[in-house]
Structures are given as C-alpha cells and as structure tokens.
N, C-alpha and C positions, 0 to 999 in steps of 0.2 A: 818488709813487713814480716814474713817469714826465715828472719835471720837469725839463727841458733848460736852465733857468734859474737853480733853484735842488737843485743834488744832492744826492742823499740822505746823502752822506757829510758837507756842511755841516749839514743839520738835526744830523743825529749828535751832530757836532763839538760844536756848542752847546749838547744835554742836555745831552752830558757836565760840560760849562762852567758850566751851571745845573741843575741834577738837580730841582731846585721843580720844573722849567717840564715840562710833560705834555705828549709828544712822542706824537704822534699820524699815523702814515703808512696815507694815504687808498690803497687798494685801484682799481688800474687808472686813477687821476687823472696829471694834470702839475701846470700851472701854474693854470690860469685859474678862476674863484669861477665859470664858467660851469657847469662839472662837475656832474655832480648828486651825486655821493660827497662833492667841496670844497665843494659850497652846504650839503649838509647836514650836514656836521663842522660850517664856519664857522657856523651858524644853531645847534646845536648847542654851539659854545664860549662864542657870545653869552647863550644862555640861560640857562649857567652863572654868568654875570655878573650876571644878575639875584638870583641867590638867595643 
C-alpha cells in the first residue's frame, strides 16, 4: 500500500489484466519482504504453493 516503487494503481492495472492472479494489498507495508505484514503474505503465498 505504501509502495513508492511499485503503485497501487499498477498492481490494479495487472488484476485487471489477469483476473486468475489474487491480488493481495498488504495493510501499512511498502516495498521491502523486510515487513512483517510482506514477510508474512509472501511466506503465506509460498505455502499456498505447496499444496
């Protein structure tokens, strides 16, 4: 949500563009997997992958 790299109006743009893909805006994050909201989405999408 607060990504100064990548804006929220391009994630947007891309659902739209892919409607499959599950569009997920992390709560008081930016950019960085440092986050503890982006670490645990990202650890979270991974585990999806497993199953």
């Amino acid at each position: 949500r607060y990504d100064v790299v990548c804006p929220m109006v391009s994630a947007w743009e891309l659902h739209r563009a892919w409607p499959e893909a599950e569009l997920i805006v992390v709560p008081d994050a930016g950019h960085s997997m440092a986050e503890p909201g982006i670490r645990s989405a990202l650890i979270e999408a991974t585990d999806k992958f497993l199953s």
